[in-house]
Structure formats: structure tokens, C-alpha cells
C-alpha positions as CSV (number, residue, x, y, z in Angstrom):
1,X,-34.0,18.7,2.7
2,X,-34.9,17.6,-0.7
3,X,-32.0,14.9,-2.3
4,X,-31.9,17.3,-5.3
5,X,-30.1,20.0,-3.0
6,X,-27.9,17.9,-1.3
7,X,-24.1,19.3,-1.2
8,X,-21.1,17.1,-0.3
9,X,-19.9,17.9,3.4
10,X,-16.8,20.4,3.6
11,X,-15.3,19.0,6.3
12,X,-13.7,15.3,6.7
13,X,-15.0,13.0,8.9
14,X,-11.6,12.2,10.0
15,X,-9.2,15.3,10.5
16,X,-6.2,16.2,12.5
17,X,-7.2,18.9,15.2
18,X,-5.8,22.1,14.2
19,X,-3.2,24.4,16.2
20,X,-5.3,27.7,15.9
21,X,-8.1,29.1,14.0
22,X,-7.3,28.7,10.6
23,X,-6.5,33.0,9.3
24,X,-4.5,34.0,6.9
25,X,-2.0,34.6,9.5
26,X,-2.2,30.6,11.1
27,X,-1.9,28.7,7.1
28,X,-0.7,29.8,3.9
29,X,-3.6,28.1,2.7
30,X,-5.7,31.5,2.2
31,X,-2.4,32.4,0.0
32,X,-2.3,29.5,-2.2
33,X,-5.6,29.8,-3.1
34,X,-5.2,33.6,-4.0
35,X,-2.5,32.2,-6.4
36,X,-4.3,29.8,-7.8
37,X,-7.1,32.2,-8.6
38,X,-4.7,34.9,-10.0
39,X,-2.7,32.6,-12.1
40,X,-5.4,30.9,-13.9
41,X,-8.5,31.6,-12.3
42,X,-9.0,28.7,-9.9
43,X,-11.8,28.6,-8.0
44,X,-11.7,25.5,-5.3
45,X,-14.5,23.7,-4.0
46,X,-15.1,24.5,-0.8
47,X,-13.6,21.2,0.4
48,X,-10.7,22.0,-2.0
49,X,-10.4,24.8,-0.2
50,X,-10.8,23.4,3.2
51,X,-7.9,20.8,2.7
52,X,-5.5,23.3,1.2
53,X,-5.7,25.7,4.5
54,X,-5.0,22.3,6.5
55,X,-2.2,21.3,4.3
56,X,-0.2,24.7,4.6
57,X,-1.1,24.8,8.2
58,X,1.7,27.1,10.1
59,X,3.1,26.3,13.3
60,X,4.0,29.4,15.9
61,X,7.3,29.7,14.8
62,X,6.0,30.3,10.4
63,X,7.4,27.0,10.1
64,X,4.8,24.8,8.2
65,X,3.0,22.0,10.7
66,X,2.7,19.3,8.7
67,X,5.2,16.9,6.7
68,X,3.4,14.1,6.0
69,X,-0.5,14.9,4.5
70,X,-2.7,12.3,4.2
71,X,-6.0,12.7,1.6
72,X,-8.5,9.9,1.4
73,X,-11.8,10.6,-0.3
74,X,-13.9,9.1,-3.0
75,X,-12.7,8.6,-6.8
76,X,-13.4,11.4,-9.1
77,X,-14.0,14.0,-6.3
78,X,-11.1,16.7,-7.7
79,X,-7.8,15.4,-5.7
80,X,-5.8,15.8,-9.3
81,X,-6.7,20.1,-8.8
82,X,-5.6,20.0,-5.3
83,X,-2.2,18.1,-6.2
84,X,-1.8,20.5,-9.2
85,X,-2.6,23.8,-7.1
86,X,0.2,23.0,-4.7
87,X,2.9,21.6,-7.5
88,X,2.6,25.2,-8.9
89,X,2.0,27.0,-5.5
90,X,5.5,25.5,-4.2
91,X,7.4,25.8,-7.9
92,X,6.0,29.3,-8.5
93,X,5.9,30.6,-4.5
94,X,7.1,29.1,-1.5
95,X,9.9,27.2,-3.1
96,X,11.0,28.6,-6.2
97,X,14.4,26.8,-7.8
98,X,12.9,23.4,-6.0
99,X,12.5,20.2,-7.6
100,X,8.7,18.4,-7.2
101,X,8.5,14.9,-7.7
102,X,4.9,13.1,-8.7
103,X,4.5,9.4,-8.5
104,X,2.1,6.8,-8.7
105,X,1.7,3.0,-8.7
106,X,0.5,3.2,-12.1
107,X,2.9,5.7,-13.0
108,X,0.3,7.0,-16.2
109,X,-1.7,8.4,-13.1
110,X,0.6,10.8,-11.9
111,X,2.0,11.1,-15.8
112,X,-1.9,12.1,-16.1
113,X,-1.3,14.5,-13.2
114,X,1.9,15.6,-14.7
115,X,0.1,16.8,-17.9
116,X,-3.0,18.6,-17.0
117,X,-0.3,21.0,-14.6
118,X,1.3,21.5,-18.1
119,X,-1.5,22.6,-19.8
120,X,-1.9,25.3,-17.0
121,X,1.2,26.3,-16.9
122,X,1.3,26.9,-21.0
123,X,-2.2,28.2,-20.9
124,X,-1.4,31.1,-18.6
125,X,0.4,34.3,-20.9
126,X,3.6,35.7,-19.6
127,X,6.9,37.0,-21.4
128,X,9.0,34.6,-21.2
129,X,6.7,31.8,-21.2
130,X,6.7,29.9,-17.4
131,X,7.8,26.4,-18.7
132,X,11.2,26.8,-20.4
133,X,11.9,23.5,-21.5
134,X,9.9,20.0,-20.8
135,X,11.1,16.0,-21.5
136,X,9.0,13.7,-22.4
137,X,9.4,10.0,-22.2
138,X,7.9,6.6,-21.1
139,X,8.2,6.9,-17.4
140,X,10.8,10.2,-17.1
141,X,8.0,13.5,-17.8
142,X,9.5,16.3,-16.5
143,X,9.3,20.2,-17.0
144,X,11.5,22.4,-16.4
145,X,10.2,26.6,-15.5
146,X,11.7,29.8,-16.4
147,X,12.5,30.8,-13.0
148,X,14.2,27.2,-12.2
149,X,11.8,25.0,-10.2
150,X,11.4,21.4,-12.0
151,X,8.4,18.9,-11.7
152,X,9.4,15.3,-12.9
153,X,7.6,12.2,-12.7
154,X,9.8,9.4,-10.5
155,X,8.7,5.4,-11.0
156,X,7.4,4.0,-7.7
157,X,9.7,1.4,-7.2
158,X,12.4,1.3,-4.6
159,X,14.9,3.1,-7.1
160,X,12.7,6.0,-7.8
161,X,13.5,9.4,-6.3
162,X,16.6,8.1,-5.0
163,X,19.6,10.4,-5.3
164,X,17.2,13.4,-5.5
165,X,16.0,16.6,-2.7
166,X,12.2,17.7,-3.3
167,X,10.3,20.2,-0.8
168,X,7.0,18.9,-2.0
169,X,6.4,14.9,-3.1
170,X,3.2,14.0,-4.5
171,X,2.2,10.7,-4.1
172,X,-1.2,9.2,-5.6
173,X,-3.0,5.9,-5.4
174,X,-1.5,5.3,-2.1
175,X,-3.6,2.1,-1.6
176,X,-1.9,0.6,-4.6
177,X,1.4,0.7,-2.9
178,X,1.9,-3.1,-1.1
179,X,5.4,-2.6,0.4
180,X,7.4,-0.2,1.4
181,X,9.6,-0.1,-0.7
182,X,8.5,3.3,-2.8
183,X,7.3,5.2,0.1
184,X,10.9,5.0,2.1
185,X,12.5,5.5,-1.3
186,X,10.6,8.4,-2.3
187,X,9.4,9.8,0.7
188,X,13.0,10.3,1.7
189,X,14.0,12.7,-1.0
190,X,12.1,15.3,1.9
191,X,14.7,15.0,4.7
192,X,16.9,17.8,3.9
193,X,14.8,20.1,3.1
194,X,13.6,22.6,6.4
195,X,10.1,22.8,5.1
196,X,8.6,19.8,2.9
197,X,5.6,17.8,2.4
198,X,4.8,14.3,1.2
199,X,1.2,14.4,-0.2
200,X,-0.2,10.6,-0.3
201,X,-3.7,10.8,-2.3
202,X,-5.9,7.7,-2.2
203,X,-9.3,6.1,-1.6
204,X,-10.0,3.6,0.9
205,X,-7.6,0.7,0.7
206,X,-7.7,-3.1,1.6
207,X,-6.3,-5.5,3.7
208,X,-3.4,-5.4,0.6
209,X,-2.9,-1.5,1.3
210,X,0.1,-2.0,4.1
211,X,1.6,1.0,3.9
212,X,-1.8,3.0,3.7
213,X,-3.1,1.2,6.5
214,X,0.0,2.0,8.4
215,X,0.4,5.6,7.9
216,X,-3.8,6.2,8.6
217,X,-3.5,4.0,11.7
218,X,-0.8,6.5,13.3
219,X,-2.7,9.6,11.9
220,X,-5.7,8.5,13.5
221,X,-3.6,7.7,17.1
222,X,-2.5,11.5,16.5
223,X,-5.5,13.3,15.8
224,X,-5.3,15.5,18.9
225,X,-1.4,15.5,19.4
226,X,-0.4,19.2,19.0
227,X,2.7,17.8,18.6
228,X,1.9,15.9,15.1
229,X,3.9,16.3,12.3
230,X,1.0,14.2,10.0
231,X,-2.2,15.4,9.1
232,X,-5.3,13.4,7.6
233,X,-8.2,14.5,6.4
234,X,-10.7,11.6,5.2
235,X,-14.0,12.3,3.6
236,X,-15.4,8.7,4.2
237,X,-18.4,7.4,5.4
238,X,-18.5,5.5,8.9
239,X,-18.5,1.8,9.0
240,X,-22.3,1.7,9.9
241,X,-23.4,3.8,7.5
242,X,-26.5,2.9,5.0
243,X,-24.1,2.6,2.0
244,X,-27.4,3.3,-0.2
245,X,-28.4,6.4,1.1
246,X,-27.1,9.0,-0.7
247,X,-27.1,11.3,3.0
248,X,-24.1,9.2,3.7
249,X,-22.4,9.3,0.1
250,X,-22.6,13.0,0.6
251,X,-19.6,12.1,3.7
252,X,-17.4,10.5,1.4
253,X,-17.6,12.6,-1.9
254,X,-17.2,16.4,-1.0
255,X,-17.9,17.8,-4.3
256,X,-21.6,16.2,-4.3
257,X,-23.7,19.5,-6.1
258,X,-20.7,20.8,-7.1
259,X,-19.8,19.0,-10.6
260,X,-20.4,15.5,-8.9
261,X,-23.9,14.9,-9.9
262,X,-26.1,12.5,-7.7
263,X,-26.9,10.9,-10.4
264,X,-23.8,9.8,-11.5
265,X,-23.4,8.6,-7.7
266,X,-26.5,6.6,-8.4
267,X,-25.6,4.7,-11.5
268,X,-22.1,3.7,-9.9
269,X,-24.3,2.4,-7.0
270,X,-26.3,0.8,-9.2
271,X,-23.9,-1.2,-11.6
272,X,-20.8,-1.7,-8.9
273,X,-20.0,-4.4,-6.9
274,X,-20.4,-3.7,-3.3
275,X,-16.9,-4.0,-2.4
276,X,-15.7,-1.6,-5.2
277,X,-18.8,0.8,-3.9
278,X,-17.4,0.9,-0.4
279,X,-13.9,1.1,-1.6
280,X,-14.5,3.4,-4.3
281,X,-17.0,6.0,-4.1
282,X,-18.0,5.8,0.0
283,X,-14.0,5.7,1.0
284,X,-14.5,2.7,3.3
285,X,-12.5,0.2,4.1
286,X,-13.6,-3.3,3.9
287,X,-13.1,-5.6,6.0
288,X,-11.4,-8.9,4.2
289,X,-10.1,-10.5,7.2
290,X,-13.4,-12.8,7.6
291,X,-13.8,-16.1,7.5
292,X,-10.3,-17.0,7.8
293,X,-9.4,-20.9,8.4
294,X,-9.2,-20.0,11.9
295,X,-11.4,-19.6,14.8
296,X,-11.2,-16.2,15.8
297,X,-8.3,-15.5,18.4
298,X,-6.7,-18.4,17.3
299,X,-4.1,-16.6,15.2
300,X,-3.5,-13.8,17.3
301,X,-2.7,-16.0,20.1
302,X,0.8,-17.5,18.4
303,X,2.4,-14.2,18.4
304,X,5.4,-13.2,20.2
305,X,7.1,-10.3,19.5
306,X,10.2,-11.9,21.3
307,X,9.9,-15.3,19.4
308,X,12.9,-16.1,16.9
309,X,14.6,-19.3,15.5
310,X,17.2,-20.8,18.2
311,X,21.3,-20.5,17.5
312,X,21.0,-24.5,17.3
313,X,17.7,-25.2,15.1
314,X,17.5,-26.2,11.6
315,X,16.8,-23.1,9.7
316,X,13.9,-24.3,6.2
317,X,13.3,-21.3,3.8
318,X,10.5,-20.8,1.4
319,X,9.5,-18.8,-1.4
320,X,6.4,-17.9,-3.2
321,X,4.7,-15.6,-5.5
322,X,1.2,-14.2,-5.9
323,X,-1.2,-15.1,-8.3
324,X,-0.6,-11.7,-10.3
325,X,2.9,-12.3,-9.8
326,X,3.3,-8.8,-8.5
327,X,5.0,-9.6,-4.9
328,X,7.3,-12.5,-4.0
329,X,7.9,-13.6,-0.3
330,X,10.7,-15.6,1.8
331,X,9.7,-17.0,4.5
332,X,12.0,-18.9,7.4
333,X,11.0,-21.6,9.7
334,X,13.2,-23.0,12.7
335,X,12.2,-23.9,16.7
336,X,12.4,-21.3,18.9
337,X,13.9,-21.1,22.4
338,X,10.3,-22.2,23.8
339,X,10.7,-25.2,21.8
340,X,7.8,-24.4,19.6
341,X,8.2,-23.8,16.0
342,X,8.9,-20.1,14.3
343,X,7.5,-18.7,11.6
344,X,8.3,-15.4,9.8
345,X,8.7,-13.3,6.4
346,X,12.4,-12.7,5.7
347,X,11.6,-10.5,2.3
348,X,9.1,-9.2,0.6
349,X,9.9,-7.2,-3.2
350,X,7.7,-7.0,-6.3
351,X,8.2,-9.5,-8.9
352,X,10.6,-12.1,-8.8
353,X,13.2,-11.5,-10.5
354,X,14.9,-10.3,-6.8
355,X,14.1,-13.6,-5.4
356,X,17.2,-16.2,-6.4
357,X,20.0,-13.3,-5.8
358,X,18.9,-12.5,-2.6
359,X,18.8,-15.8,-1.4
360,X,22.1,-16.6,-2.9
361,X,23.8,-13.8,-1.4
362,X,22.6,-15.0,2.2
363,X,22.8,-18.2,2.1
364,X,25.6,-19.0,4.0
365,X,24.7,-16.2,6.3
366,X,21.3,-17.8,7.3
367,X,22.2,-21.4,7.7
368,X,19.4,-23.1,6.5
369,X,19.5,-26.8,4.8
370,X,16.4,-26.0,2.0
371,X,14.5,-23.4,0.2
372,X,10.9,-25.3,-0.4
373,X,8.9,-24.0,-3.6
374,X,5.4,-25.4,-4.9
375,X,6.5,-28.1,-7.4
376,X,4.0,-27.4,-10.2
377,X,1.5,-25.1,-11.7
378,X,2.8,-22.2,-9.3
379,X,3.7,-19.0,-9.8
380,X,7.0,-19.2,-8.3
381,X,8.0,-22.7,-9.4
382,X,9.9,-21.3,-12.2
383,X,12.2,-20.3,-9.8
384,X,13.4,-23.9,-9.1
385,X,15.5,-24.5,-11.6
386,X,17.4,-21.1,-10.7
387,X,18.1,-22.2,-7.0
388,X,19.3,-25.3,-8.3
389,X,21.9,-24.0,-11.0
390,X,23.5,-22.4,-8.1
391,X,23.7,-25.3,-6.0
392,X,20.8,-24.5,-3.4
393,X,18.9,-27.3,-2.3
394,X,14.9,-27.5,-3.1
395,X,12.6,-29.5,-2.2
396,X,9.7,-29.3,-4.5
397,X,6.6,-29.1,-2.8
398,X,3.8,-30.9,-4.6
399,X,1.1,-33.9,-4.9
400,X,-0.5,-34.5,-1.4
401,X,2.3,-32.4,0.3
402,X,0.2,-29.3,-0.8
403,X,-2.8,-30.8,0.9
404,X,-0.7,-31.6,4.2
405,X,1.5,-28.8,4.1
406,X,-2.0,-26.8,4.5
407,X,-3.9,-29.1,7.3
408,X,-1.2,-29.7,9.3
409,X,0.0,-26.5,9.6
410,X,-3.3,-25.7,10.4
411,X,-3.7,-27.8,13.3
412,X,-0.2,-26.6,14.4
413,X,-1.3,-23.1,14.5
414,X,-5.0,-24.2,16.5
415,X,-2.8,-26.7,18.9
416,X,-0.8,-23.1,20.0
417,X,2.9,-25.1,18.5
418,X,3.5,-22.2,16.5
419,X,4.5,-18.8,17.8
420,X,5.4,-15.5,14.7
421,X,6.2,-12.3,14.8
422,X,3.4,-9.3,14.4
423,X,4.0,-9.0,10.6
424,X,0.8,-7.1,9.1
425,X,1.8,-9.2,5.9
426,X,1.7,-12.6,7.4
427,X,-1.3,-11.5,9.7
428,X,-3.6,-10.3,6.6
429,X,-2.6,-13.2,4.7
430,X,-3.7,-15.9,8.4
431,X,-7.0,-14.0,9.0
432,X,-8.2,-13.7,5.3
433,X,-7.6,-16.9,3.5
434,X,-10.2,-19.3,2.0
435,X,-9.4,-23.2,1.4
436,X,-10.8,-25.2,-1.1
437,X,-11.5,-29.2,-0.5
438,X,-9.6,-31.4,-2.7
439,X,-11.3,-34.4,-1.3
440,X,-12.7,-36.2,1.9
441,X,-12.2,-33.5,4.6
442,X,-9.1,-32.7,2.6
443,X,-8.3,-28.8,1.7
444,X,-5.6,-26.4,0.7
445,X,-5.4,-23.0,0.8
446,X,-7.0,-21.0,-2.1
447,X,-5.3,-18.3,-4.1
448,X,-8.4,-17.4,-6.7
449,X,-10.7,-17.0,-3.6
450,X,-9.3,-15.4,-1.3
451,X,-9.5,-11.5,-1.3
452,X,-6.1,-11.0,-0.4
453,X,-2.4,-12.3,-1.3
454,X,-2.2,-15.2,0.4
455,X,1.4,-16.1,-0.8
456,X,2.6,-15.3,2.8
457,X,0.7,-17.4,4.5
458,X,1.6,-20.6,1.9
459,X,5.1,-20.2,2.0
460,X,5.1,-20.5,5.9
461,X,3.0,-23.5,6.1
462,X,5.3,-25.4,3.4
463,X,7.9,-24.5,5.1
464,X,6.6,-25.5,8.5
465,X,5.5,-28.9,6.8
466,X,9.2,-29.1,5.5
467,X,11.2,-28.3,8.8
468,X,8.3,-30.5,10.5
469,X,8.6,-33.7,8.8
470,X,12.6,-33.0,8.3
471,X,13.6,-36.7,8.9
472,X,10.9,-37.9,6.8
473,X,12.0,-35.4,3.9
474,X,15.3,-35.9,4.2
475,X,14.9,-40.0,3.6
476,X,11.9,-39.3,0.8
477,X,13.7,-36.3,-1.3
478,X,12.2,-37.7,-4.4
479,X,9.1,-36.5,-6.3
480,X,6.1,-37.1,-4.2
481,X,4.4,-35.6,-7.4
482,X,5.0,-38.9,-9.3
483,X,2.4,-41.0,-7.1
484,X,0.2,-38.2,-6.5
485,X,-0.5,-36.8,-9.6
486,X,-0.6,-32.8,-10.2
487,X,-2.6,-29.9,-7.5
488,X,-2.3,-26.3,-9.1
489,X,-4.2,-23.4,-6.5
């Protein structure tokens, strides 16, 4: 076959099996489409077309299949079409009167999203027009139709959607979403309704992507269970693949030949780095969670899914930020009933704002003597002076702790004296980080380097440093940054 005739494949690499052959009688897929071509004279690709007869699969009963739809392929492929098709396809057919609610990390994404749908919607003639009224606003787009049915854009944050009942959720950059927070708060707005879908749209994530990673990892357990209520449908190629020949770009970008030129495929080859390749434009997922400070195993073998802190122990919190200051973390350290030493994320939120309220709310709840934050230079050490206003004891973690907190803990973890939790946040954090030597077979743990948020992973080793050398601290509370002189990573 000659490159110039090469088409991007139809089908996914990765799909849910099907009930039943897919007929206009099995998926309302076949009637969506007819819609879409009536109403403005859509014409799908045929992977378009493919995904849309999965997505409106039917069960026996007319019921639809699926509730939760998964679509990972390759930027600028045509996902915004297929999210715009069904907004209009569930306003205008199967759920006239409805509400649909679009949302994004970057919320001018699914504003973006929002728009081109308006244009359709005004470009098509009728008498009365379809779109009565619309709203526009930073962050609160919404339309309203003549015959009732809404589409709003909702922030993704843990207050958006709330309080609201959609049939149909859109959700894009899925990858981009590092907590949970959105997804339950948005995804949720689906419960009451008998037939609903949540549409998450994304390329390949990282080791950053939790909730991604999450939902793909049960989709892909499921992929034969008739039983399913999640389908996925990834145009990726494998993890073996020849990421320059342009045979396997053809898996991961279905509309290859038609509108997606090769060329175009080539430059991006060309000038991108090869992580952003991978991610980007083959749909891969790259594996960050190499070269760790461990040994391999090593990690893995301190977890107990049983393990907690003892009635009896000393309970040491800490707190710290990312270098983007995106997410903020509280961890707790405290022995355990095997006598070893604990280690676990208590909270996780963007920003930081939440941090000093939620603390302060549960303190006397937890029990513990300290909250330990990185004295200076660190994202979070602004935070100090807030703990201290109300009365919360810090100690300030800095000079040649940072160094110690980051060996010994360390050795702790190699030596098997420290057992956590299976906590994907913690565990991406513990098998991805880089160090950086500060001297003489001296190191700390490196933010800039490594390719993931590492704020995790510090907060539990100063806090294990903390609870570890608790006499010590408790007779040396002072400064240790006034002998040691200042250590920013």
C-alpha cells in the first residue's frame, strides 16, 4: 500500500465487546446520525460513525447499554463533532426538555465546544428559530432551545454541576482532571435520570491522570462483561509500536485521509518532543514511573491495605503543594499495630486555599501534636503563618532536615519499617521521583525533574522524619535553618 493512500483505522484498538450486531434495531446510533445529516448535513467519518453506534448501544429491553463512555484518541482527530452530534441529538431527540451539561479542565475547551454547537444550531432555518434565548458569561455559557432542552457549560471543580439533573454530561480533557473531585461532582448530576450518559473525551494521560487511569483500568477489566455499564473505545497505538511509522499513527488517529493529512502527522513528529508525540498524536501512555529512588519492588512491598496508625501512637501531619501550585496534600504519619511506621494521604484538593480550614476543623478529631511544612522557598510555606494564627503547632521543615527528611526516609522505606496504604497518588509520586545531590552522597527529592507531582511523596517523608526523630524535635524546636543556611527544590 502506498503511504499516500493510507486511511486511519475505523475501529479502536481497544473496545468494549458489543451485545449484538450493531442494526438499526440494536443502537440508535444509525438514528443519530440520520439527524445529524438532516439537521445540518453532517456527514461523520467513518470512525465518527463507528463510535456514535457504540455510544447509543441498546440493551434487550430499548434501554441504552452504556452510562459511562470512554473516548481516547489522538488530538485534532474530530472528538468536538462527536460531542456536538449527541448534545443536539439528546436536546433535539431522545431527551427533549433535558438539561446538558459540558465541562472541561480548561473550561474555554468545552466553552469552545459550547460555541461551535451554537453556530449549528443558529445556522439551521426553522420558524421559530431553535435557540430561544442564550447567556453568556465568563465561565456560565448556556443556551436555552425553543422546545425547552438547555446546554450550559458547568466549571470543573467540585462545586460544578452540583444541584443539577442532566441525561447527557460531556466531559473533555479527561486526562487534565487529577482528583476526583469534578468527576463525582459532575458525573453525579446522571443518577436520576433512567437513561443518561457521561461522555469523558481525552488523549492518553500520565501517571498525573488518576481519575483517567482509573476509569480505563476498569473499562479494560470489562471489555467482555455483557454485563458492563462502561464502554471504551481507544484509537491508540500499542506500547511496542514503531512510534515513527506512520502504519501505526494510522491506529491512533482515525481520521488519517480523511481531513487529517499525513503530512501534518509528519511535521508534529518532527518538531515534538517524544513524550508529547506519544501522549498527543499516538494516544499512548507513557510510562513515568522509571527510575524511581527505589529498587524495583521495593515500594510495593510496604503496602498493607490493613495497615493504619495505632489508638495509642503519636499522630505528625504534613502539608505540601506542587510546584504549579495546582494540588495541595495532607499527609499523616503514626506507628501502626505492627510496630512499623504508617504513612498515608489524608486530603488531596486543588489549590491551597482549602488547606488551613480543613486542618483546623479536624484538628482535635485527629490528635496529632504537629503539622510539618518546608520552612522556605516552598510552595506551601506560605501556609505557616496561617496554622500558627490559629494556634496549630509547625515545625518548619528546612536546612539539612530537607536533606535527612529525604535519605532517611529512604532507607526506612528500603529497610521494610514503613508500611502505606495502596494510594495511586502516593504510589505515582514513590515510583516516579528524581533526587538531586546537594553534596557528598547527600540528595533530596526533586520537584523540577521529576515528571510527576511529587508533593505526595515529600510531605510523607517530612513527616516520617518528624514523628521519627520526635524526642529530638521536640528538645531542638528551633530553626535548624539558622545553622544550615537555605535549600529550595
Amino acid at each position: 500500500m502506498m503511504l499516500a493512500d493510507l486511511k486511519g483505522h475505523t475501529l479502536p484498538r481497544i473496545e468494549t465487546a458489543p451485545l449484538r450486531e450493531l442494526t438499526p434495531q440494536t443502537t440508535l446510533g444509525f438514528d443519530c446520525l440520520e439527524f445529524a445529516h438532516d439537521l445540518f448535513g453532517w456527514r461523520g467519518r467513518p470512525w465518527q460513525e463507528h463510535f456514535l453506534k457504540r455510544a447509543l448501544e441498546l440493551r434487550p429491553d430499548g434501554r441504552l447499554r452504556f452510562r459511562v463512555v470512554l473516548l481516547l484518541v489522538a488530538r485534532q482527530n474530530g472528538k468536538s463533532a462527536v460531542m456536538i452530534v449527541l448534545a443536539l441529538y439528546f436536546m433535539l431527540v431522545l431527551k427533549e426538555g433535558e438539561p446538558v451539561l459540558s465541562t472541561a479542565q480548561n473550561l474555554d475547551t468545552s466553552q469552545e465546544t459550547w460555541n461551535q454547537g451554537l453556530e449549528l444550531l443558529e445556522s439551521v432555518e426553522s420558524d421559530p428559530p431553535l435557540v430561544a434565548k442564550t447567556w453568556l458569561g465568563a465561565g456560565r455559557n448556556a443556551m436555552k432551545l425553543d422546545n425547552g432542552s438547555r446546554w450550559a457549560v458547568a466549571a470543573a471543580n467540585r462545586g460544578g454541576g452540583r444541584g443539577k439533573s442532566s441525561p447527557l454530561v460531556l466531559m473533555d480533557e479527561l486526562r487534565e482532571h487529577l482528583s476526583w473531585d469534578s468527576w463525582n461532582a459532575i458525573s453525579n448530576t446522571t443518577l436520576a435520570q433512567e437513561d443518561a450518559l457521561v461522555l469523558g473525551v481525552s488523549n492518553a494521560g500520565d501517571s498525573r491522570s488518576v481519575v483517567l487511569r482509573d476509569l480505563r483500568r476498569r473499562a479494560v477489566e470489562s471489555l467482555d462483561d455483557p454485563d458492563t455499564q462502561t464502554l471504551i473505545c481507544e484509537w491508540s497505538a500499542a506500547e511496542d509500536d514503531d512510534t515513527g511509522n506512520p502504519l501505526n499513527w494510522a491506529k491512533a488517529n482515525p481520521s488519517l485521509g480523511y481531513g487529517l493529512s499525513l503530512d501534518a502527522l509528519r511535521v508534529a513528529y518532527e518538531t515534538s518532543t517524544e513524550v508529547a508525540w506519544r501522549t498527543e498524536n499516538l494516544c499512548q501512555w507513557v510510562n513515568a514511573l522509571e527510575g524511581g529512588p527505589w529498587k524495583e519492588g521495593v515500594w510495593e512491598s510496604g503496602e498493607n491495605p490493613a495497615s493504619c496508625i495505632a489508638p495509642d501512637s503519636e499522630i505528625v501531619l504534613a502539608v505540601d503543594t506542587s510546584i504549579d501550585r495546582a494540588m495541595s496534600y495532607v499527609t499523616a504519619v503514626g506507628s501502626n499495630a505492627s510496630g512499623r511506621t504508617h504513612v498515608e494521604v489524608i486530603a488531596m484538593r486543588e489549590g491551597d486555599a482549602w488547606v488551613v480550614p480543613w486542618v483546623n476543623a479536624r484538628w482535635d478529631a485527629i490528635g496529632a501534636s504537629k503539622v510539618v511544612i518546608q520552612g522556605k522557598g516552598a510552595p506551601a510555606t506560605g501556609l505557616i503563618e496561617l496554622f500558627e494564627e490559629r494556634g496549630i503547632p509547625v515545625y518548619r521543615c528546612q536546612g539539612s532536615d530537607v536533606t535527612a527528611s529525604a535519605m532517611e526516609f529512604f532507607s526506612a522505606v528500603r529497610d521494610g519499617l514503613v508500611e502505606h496504604l495502596p494510594q495511586p497518588v502516593l504510589d505515582i509520586a514513590a515510583k516516579a521521583a528524581q533526587t538531586r545531590l546537594t553534596g557528598d552522597g547527600l540528595f533530596m527529592f526533586d520537584r523540577r525533574k521529576s515528571p510527576v507531582d511529587i508533593a505526595p511523596l515529600v510531605a510523607v517523608s517530612m513527616a516520617w522524619f518528624v514523628f521519627a526523630h520526635s524526642m529530638e524535635v521536640s528538645e531542638t524546636e528551633s530553626s535548624a535553618y539558622e545553622s544550615h543556611g537555605l535549600m529550595v527544590f
